[in-house]
C-alpha positions, 0 to 999 in steps of 0.5 A, spaced: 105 868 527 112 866 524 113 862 518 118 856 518 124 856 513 120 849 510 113 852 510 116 859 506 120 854 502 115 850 500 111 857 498 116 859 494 116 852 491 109 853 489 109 860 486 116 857 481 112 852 479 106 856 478 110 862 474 113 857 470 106 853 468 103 861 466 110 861 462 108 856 458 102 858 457 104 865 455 109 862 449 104 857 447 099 863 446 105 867 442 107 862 437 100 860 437 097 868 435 104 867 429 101 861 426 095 864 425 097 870 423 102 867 418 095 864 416 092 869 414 098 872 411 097 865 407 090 867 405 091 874 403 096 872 398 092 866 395 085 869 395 086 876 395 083 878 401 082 882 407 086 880 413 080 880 417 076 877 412 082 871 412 081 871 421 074 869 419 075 863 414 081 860 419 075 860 424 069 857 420 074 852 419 076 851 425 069 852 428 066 847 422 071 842 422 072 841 431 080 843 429 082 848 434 084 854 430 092 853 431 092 847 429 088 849 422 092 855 422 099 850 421 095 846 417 095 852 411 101 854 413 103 846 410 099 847 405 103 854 402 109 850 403 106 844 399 103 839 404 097 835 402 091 839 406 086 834 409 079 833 405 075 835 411 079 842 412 080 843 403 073 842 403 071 847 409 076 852 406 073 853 400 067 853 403 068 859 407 074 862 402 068 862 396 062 865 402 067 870 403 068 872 396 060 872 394 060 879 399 058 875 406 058 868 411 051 867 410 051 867 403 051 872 397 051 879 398 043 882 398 043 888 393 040 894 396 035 897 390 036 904 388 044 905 390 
């Protein structure tokens, strides 16, 4: 069976076109991942905690306000450059970023008698 230059052609058209889709998607990841590991940087400094403790405030926020994460990533970004943080995302963030500071997400930190 032999392939037409028109039909190896179109082949080719299709595997371009889907190269530079995966592309696109592949540098929205990246810059996405820098956002929000700016993020998390912005949070360490302000709040004095863990990177990984900043990656869990970013997500409860995302999570409790339906705002993917870059999106709430670039939004504190703006705050540490000065922008106005929206109400919904301030209120969120403190509430997560205070959960986080008494010892867990869930509330403060049980005390294990005899330690």
């Amino acid at each position: 069976m032999t392939t037409s230059r028109a039909q190896r052609s179109c082949d080719g058209d299709a595997a371009v076109a889907r190269l530079v889709r995966e592309n696109a998607q592949l540098r929205h990841a990246v810059d996405s991942h820098a956002m929000v590991d700016q993020a998390i940087g912005v949070l360490v400094a302000t709040h004095r905690m863990p990177p990984a403790a900043g990656f869990e405030v970013l997500r409860e926020v995302s999570q409790h306000t339906d705002i993917e994460l870059h999106t709430v990533a670039k939004t504190v970004i703006g705050w540490a450059l000065g922008h106005r943080l929206d109400e919904p995302v301030q209120q969120e963030l403190e509430q997560a970023v205070q959960r986080r500071q008494e010892g867990t997400a869930d509330g403060p930190r049980q005390r294990r008698s005899g330690v």
